[in-house]
ZAVEX-772620 format. One record per residue (C-alpha): residue number from 1; residue in one letter; chain; x, y, z. Coordinates in nm, 2 decimals. Example, Ala and Ser with C-alpha at 12.3 -4.5 7.8 and 13.67 -1.06 7.14 Angstrom:
# residues 2
@num 1&residuo A&cadena A&u 1.23&v -0.45&w 0.78
@num 2&residuo S&cadena A&u 1.37&v -0.11&w 0.71
This chain:
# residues 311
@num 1&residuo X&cadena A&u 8.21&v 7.67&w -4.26
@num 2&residuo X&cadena A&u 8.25&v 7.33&w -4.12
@num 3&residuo X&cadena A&u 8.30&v 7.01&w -4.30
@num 4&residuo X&cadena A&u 7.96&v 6.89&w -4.20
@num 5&residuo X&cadena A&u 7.79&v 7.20&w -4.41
@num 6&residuo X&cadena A&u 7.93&v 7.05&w -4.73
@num 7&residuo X&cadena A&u 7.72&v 6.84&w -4.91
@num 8&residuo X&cadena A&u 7.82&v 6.66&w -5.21
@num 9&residuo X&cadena A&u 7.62&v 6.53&w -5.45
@num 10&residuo X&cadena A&u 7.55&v 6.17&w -5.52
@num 11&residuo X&cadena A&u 7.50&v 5.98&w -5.82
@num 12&residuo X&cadena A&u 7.19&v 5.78&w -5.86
@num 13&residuo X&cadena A&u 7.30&v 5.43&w -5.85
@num 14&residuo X&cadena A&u 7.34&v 5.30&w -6.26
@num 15&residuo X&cadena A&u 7.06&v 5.07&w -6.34
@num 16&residuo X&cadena A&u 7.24&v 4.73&w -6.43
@num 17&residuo X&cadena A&u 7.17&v 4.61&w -6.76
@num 18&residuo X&cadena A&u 7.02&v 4.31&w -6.68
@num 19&residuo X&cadena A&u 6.70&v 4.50&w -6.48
@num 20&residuo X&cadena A&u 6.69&v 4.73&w -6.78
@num 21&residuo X&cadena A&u 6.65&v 4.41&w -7.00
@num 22&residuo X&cadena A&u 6.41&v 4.29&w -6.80
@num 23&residuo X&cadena A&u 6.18&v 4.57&w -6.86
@num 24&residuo X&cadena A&u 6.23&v 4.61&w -7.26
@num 25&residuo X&cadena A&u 6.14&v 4.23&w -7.33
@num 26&residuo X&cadena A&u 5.78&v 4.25&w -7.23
@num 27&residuo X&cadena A&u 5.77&v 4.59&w -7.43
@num 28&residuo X&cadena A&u 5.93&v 4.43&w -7.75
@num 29&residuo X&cadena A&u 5.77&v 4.12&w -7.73
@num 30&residuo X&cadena A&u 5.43&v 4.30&w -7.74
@num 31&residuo X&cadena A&u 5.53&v 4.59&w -7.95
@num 32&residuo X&cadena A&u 5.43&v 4.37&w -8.30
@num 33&residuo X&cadena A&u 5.14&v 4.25&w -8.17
@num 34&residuo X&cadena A&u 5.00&v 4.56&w -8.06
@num 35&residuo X&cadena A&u 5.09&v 4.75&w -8.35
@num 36&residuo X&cadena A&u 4.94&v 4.47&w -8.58
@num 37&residuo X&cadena A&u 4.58&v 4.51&w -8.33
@num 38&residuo X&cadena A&u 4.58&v 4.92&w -8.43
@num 39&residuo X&cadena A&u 4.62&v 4.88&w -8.79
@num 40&residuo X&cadena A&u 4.36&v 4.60&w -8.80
@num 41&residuo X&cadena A&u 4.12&v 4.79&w -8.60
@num 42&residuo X&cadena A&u 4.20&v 5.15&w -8.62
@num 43&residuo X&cadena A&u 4.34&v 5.20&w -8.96
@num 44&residuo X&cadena A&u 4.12&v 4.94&w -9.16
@num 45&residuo X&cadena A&u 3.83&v 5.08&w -8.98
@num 46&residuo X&cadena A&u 3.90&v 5.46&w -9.04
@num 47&residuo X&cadena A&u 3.94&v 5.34&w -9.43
@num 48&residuo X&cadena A&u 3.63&v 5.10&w -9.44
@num 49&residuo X&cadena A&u 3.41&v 5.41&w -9.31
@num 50&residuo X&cadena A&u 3.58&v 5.65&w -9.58
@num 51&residuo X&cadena A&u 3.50&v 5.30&w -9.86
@num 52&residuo X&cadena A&u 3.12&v 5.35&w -9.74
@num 53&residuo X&cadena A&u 3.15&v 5.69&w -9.80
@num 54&residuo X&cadena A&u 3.27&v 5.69&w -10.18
@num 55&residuo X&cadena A&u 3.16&v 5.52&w -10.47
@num 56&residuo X&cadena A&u 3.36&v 5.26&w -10.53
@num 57&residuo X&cadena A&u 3.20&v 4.99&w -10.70
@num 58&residuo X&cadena A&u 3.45&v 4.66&w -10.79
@num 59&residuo X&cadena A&u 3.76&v 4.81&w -10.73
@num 60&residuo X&cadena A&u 3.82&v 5.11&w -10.45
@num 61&residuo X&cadena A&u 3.75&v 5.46&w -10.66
@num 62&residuo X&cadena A&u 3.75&v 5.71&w -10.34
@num 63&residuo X&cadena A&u 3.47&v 5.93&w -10.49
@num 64&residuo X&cadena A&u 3.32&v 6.11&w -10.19
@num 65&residuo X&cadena A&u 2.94&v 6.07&w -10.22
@num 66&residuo X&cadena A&u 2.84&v 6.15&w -9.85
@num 67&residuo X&cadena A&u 2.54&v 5.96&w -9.73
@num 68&residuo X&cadena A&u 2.44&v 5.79&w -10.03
@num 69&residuo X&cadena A&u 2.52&v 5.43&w -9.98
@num 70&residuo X&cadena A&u 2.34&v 5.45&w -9.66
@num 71&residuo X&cadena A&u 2.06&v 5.55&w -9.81
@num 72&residuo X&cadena A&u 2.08&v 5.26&w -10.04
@num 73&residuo X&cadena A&u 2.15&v 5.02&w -9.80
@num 74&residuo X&cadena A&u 1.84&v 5.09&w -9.58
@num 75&residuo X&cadena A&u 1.60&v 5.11&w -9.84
@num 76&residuo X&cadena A&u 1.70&v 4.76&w -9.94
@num 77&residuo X&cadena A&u 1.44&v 4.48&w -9.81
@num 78&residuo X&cadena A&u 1.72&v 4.21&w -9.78
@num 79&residuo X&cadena A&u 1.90&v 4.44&w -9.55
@num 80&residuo X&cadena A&u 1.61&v 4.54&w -9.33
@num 81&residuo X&cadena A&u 1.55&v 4.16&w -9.30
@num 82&residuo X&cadena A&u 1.88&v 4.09&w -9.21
@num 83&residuo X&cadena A&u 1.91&v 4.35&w -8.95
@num 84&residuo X&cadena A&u 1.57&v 4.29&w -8.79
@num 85&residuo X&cadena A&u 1.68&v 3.90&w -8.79
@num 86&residuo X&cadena A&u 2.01&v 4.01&w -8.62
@num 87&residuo X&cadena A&u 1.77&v 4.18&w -8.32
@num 88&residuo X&cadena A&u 1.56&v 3.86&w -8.35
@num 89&residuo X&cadena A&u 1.86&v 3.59&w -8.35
@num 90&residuo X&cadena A&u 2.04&v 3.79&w -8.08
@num 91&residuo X&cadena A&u 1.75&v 3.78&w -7.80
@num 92&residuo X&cadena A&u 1.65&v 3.43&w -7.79
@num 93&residuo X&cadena A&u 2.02&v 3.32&w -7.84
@num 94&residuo X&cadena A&u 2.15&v 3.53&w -7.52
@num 95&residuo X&cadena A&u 1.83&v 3.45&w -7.34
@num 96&residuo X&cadena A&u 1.86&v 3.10&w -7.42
@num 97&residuo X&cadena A&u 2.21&v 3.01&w -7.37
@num 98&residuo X&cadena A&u 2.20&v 3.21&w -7.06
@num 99&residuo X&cadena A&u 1.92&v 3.03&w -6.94
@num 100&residuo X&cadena A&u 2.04&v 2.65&w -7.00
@num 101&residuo X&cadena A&u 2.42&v 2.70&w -6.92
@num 102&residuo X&cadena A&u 2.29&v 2.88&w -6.61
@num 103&residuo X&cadena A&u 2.06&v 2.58&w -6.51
@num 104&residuo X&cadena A&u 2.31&v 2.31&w -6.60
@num 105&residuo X&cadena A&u 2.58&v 2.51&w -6.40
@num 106&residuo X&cadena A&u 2.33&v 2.51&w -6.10
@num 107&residuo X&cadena A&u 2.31&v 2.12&w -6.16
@num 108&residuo X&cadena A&u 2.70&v 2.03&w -6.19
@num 109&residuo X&cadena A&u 2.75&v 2.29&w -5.89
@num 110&residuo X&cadena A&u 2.54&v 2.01&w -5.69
@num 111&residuo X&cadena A&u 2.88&v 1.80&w -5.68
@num 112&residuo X&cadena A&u 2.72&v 1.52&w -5.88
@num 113&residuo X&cadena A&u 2.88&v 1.22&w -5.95
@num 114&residuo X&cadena A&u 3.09&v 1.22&w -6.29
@num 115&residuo X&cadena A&u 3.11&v 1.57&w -6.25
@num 116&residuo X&cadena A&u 3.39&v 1.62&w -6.46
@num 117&residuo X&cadena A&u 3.25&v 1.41&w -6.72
@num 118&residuo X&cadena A&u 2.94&v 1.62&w -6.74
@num 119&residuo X&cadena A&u 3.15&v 1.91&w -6.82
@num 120&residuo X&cadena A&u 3.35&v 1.77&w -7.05
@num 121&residuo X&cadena A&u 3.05&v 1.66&w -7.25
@num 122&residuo X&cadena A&u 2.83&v 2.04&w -7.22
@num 123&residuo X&cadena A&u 3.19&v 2.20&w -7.32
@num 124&residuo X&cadena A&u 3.24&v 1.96&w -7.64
@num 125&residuo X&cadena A&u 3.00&v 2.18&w -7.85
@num 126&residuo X&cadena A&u 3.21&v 2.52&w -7.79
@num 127&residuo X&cadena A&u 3.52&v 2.30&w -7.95
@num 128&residuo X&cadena A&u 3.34&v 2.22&w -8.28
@num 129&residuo X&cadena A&u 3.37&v 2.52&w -8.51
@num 130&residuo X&cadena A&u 3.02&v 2.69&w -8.64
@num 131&residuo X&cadena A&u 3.08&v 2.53&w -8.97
@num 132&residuo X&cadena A&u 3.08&v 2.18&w -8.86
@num 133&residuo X&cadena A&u 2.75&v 2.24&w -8.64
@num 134&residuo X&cadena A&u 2.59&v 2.43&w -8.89
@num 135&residuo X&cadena A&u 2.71&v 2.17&w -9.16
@num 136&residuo X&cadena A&u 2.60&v 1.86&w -8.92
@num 137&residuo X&cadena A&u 2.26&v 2.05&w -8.77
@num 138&residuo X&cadena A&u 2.13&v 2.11&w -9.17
@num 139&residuo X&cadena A&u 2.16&v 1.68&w -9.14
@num 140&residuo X&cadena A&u 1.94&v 1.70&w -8.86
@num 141&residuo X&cadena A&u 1.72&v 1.94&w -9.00
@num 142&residuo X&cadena A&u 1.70&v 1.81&w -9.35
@num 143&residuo X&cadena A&u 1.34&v 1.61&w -9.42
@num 144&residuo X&cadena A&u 1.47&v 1.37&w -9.63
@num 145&residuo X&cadena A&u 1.76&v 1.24&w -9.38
@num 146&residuo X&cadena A&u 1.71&v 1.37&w -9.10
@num 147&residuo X&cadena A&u 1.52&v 1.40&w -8.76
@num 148&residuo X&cadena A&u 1.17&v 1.38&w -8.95
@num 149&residuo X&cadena A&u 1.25&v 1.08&w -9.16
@num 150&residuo X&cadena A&u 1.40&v 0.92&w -8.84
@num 151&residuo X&cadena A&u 1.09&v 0.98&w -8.66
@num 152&residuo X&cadena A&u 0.81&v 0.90&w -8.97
@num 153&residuo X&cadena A&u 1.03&v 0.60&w -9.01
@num 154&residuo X&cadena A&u 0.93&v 0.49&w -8.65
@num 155&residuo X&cadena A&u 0.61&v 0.52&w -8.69
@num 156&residuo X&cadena A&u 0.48&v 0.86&w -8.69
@num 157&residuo X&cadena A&u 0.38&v 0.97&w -9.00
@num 158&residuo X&cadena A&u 0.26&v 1.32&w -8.93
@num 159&residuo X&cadena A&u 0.60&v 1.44&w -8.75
@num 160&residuo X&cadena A&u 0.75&v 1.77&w -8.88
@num 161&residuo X&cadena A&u 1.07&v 1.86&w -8.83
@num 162&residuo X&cadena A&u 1.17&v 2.04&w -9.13
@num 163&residuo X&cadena A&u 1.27&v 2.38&w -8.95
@num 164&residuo X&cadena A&u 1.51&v 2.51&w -9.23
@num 165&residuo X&cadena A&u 1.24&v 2.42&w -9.53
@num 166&residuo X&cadena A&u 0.99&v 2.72&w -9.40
@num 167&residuo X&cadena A&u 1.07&v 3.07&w -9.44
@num 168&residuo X&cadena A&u 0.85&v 3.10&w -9.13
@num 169&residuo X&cadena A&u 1.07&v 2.89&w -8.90
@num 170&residuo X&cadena A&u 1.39&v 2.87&w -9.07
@num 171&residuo X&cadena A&u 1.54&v 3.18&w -8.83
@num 172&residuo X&cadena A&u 1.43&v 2.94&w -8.56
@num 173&residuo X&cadena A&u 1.67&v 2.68&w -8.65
@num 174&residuo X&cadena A&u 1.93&v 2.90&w -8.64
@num 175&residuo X&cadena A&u 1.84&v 2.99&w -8.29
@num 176&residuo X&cadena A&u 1.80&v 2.63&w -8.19
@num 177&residuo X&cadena A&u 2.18&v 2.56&w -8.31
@num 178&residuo X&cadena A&u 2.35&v 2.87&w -8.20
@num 179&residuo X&cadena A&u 2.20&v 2.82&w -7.84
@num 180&residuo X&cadena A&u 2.35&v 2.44&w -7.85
@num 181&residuo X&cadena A&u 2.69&v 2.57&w -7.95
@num 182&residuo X&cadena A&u 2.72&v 2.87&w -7.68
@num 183&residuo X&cadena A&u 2.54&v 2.70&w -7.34
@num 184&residuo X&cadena A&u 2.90&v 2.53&w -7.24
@num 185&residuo X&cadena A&u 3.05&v 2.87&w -7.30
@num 186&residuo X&cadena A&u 2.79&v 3.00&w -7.05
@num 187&residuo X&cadena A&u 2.80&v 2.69&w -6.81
@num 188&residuo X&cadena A&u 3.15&v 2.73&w -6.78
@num 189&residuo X&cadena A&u 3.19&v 3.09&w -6.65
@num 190&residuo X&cadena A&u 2.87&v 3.06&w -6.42
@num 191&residuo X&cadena A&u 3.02&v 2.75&w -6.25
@num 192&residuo X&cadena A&u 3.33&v 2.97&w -6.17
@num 193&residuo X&cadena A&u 3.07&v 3.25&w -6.05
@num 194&residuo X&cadena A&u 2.89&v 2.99&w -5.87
@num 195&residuo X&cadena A&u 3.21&v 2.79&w -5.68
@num 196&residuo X&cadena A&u 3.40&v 3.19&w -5.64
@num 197&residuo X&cadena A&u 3.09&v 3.26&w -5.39
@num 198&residuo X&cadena A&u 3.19&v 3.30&w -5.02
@num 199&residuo X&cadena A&u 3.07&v 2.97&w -4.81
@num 200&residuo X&cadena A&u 2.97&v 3.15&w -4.52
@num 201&residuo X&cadena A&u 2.72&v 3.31&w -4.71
@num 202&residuo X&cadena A&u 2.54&v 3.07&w -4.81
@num 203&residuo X&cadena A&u 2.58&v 2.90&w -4.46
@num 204&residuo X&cadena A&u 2.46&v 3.21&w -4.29
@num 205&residuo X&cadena A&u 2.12&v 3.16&w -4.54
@num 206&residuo X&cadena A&u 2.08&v 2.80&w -4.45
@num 207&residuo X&cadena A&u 2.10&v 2.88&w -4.11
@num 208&residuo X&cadena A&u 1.82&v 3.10&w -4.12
@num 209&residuo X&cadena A&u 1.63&v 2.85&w -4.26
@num 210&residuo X&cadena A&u 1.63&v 2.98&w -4.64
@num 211&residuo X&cadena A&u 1.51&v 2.71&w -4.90
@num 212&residuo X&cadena A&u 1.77&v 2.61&w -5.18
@num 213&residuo X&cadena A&u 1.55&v 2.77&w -5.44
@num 214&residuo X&cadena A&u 1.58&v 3.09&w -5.20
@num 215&residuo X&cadena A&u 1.95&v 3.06&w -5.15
@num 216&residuo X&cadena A&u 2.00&v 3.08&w -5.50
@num 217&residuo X&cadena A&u 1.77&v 3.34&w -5.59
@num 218&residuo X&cadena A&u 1.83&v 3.57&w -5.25
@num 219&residuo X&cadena A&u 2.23&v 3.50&w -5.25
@num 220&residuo X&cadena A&u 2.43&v 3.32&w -5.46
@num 221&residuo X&cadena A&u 2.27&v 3.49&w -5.78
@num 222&residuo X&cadena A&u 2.30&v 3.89&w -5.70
@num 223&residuo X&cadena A&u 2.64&v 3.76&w -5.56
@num 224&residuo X&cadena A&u 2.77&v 3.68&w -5.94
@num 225&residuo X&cadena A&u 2.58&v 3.96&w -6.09
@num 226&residuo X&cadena A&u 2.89&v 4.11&w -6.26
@num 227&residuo X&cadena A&u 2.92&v 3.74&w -6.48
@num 228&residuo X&cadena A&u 2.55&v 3.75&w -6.58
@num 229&residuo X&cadena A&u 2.66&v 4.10&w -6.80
@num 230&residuo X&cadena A&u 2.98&v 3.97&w -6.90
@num 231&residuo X&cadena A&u 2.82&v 3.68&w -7.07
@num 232&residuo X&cadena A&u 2.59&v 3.86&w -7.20
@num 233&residuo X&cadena A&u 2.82&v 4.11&w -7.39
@num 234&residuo X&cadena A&u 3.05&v 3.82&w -7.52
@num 235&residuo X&cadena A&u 2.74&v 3.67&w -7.67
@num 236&residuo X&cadena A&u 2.61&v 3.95&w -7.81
@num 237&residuo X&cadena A&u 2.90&v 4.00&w -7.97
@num 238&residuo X&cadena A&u 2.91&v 3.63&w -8.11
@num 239&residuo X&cadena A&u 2.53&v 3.68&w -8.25
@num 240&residuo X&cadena A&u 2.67&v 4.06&w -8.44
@num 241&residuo X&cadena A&u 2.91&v 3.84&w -8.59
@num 242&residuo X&cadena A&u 2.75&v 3.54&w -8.69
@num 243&residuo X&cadena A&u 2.81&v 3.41&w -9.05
@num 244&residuo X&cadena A&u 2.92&v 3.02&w -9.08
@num 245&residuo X&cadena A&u 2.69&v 2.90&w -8.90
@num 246&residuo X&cadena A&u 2.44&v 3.06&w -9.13
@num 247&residuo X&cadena A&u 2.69&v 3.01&w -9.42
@num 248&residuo X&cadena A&u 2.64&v 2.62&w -9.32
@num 249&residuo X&cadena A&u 2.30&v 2.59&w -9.22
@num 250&residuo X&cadena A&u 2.06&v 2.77&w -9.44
@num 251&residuo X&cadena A&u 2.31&v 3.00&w -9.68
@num 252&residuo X&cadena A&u 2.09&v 3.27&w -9.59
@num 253&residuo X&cadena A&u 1.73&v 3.07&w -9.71
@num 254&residuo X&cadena A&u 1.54&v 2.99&w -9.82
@num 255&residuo X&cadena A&u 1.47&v 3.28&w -9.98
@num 256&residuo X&cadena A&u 1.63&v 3.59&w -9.78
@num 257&residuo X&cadena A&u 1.45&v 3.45&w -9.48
@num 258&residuo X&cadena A&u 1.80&v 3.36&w -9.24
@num 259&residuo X&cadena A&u 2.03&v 3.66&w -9.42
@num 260&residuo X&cadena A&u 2.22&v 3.84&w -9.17
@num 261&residuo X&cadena A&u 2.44&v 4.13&w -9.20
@num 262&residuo X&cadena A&u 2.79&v 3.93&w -9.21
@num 263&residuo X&cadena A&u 2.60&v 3.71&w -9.50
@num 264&residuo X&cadena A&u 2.53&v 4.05&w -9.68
@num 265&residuo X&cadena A&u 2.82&v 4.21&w -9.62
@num 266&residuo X&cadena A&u 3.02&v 3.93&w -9.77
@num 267&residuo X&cadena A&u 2.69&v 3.90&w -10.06
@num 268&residuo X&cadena A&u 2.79&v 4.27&w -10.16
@num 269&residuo X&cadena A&u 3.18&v 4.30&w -10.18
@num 270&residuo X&cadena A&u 3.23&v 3.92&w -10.32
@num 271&residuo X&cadena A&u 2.97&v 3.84&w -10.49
@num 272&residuo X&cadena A&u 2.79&v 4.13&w -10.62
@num 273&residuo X&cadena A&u 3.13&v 4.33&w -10.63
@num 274&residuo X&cadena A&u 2.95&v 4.67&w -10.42
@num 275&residuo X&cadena A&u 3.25&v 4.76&w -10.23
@num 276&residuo X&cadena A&u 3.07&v 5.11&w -10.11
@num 277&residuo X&cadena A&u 2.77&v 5.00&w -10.06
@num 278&residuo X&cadena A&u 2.94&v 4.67&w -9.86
@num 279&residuo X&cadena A&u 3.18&v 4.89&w -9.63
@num 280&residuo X&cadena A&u 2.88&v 5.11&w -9.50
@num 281&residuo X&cadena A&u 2.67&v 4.75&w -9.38
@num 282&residuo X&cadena A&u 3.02&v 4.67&w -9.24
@num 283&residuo X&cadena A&u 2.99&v 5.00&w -9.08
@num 284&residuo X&cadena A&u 2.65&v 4.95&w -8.91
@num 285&residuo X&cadena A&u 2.75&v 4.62&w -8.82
@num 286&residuo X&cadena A&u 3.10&v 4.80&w -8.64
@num 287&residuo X&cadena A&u 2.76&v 5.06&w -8.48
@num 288&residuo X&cadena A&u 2.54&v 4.75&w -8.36
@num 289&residuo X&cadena A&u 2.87&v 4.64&w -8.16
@num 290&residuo X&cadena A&u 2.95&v 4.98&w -8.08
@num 291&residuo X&cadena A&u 2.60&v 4.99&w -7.91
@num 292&residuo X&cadena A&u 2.70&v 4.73&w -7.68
@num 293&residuo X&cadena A&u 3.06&v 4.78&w -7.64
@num 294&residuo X&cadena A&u 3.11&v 5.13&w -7.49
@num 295&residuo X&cadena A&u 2.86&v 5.14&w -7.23
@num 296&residuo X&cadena A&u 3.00&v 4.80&w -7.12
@num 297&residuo X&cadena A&u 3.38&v 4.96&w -7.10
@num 298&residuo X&cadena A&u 3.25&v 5.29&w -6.95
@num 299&residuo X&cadena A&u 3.06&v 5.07&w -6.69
@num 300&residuo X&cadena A&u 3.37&v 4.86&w -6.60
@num 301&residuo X&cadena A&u 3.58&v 5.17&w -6.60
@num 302&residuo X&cadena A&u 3.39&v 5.31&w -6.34
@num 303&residuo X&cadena A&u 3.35&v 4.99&w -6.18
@num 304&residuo X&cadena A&u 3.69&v 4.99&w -6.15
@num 305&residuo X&cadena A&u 3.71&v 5.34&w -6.02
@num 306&residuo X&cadena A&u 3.44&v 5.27&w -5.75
@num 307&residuo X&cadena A&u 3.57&v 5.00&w -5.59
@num 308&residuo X&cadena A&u 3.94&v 5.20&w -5.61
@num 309&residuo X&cadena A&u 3.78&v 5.53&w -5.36
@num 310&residuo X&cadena A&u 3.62&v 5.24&w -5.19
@num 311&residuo X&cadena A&u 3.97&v 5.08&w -5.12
């Protein structure tokens, strides 16, 4: 056997400390953080559903009693209000915020002059907090102060403005507000979409004699597809959760006409001291963002997939 026919083992090379530090950090600086996130959202929702599903009353009993606050919750009228306005608040607030901070991306993407003034000033609203809008939009809103007696005071004596007076229109001014806070939000990712699109694209339509409209429409649109759904879910989410701005505006009136689920859940564990009864609206509230949630993961999940076999 010749020397060349031995082989002798070699050691892996030790990791040095340092490298090995280097990789624990980011894992212990996250660590809390992350284990904070799946108590909040795993273990307090786990309990919350098992709450709906006993009897407690003011104080946690953990009487199972199935279905039955369920049952009471839907044959309540306030609730059925609440959750139809929910459906009603969340289609003409996504729709609406869409729309504008779509249109005045399109403007600013123009290059105007000021530009950065212009966003600064469509932004501002998404840096007030939904209790100062709601608190300064029930000014606005209010007969006696506001918009109308502005108006009557210049002349016009038949001007209504008194939105949050009427239980008919009341849910409107809630739309009204909410779609002034959110259309900076939704200007602001569009104009990324819109100045992310490849130049020669829209070169290659002007060359072939596509009108602006066109270009847009044709182009530049379908190219930022993907954003369109991703503001949509973050809104959506936003309208599930809504409660200062109602808190602020209308407190839910007048009568039960502007109650949403967030106002109820809080009506029912606070002030009315139904804990049961309270975890299971928190628990369809948790379903109507379930709803929206999972489809958009398992779309972006295979997204993500698709575009990986694609290379």
């Amino acid at each position: 056997m010749s020397t060349h026919d031995l082989t002798v083992p070699v050691a892996p090379p030790a990791t040095p400390w340092r490298e090995r530090l280097g990789t624990m950090v980011p894992i212990l600086v996250l660590a809390p953080s992350l284990a904070a996130s799946f108590i909040y959202v795993f273990v307090f929702t786990i309990w919350t559903l098992y709450l709906s599903l006993s009897n407690s009353s003011l104080m946690p009993t953990y009487l199972f009693v199935g279905l039955d606050n369920y049952a009471s919750l839907w044959a309540n009228r306030r609730w059925n209000i609440a959750y139809t306005n929910l459906f009603l608040f969340s289609g003409f607030y996504i729709v609406g915020s869409m729309a504008i901070g779509l249109l005045l991306a399109i403007l600013i993407d123009q290059r105007v002059r000021g530009e950065a003034v212009w966003r600064t000033i469509f932004l501002y609203p998404l840096a007030v907090s939904f209790i100062v809008t709601g608190t300064v939009w029930s000014w606005l809103y209010n007969p006696v102060d506001g918009i109308q007696a502005f108006v009557r005071g210049l002349g016009w004596a038949d001007f209504s403005f008194a939105l949050t007076a009427n239980r008919n229109t009341a849910i409107y001014a809630v739309i009204i507000t909410g779609i002034w806070q959110s259309s900076g939000f939704a200007m602001a990712l569009f104009l990324a979409g819109l100045r992310s699109v490849d130049p020669d694209l829209v070169k290659a339509a002007q060359i072939d004699g596509a009108s602006v409209s066109r270009t847009y429409r044709k182009v530049i649109l379908p190219t930022i597809a993907p954003i369109f759904l991703a503001v949509a879910v973050i809104q959506i989410q936003f309208a599930i959760k809504t409660f200062d701005l109602v808190a602020a505006l209308t407190r839910g009136g007048p009568g039960v006409s502007t109650t949403f689920p967030a106002i109820y859940v809080y009506d029912l564990m606070f002030q009315r001291g139904q804990i049961g009864e309270g975890a299971a609206a928190a628990m369809m509230m948790l379903a109507a963002l379930a709803v929206v949630l999972v489809p958009y993961s398992l779309w972006i999940v295979w997204r993500r997939r698709a575009e990986g076999r694609n290379g």
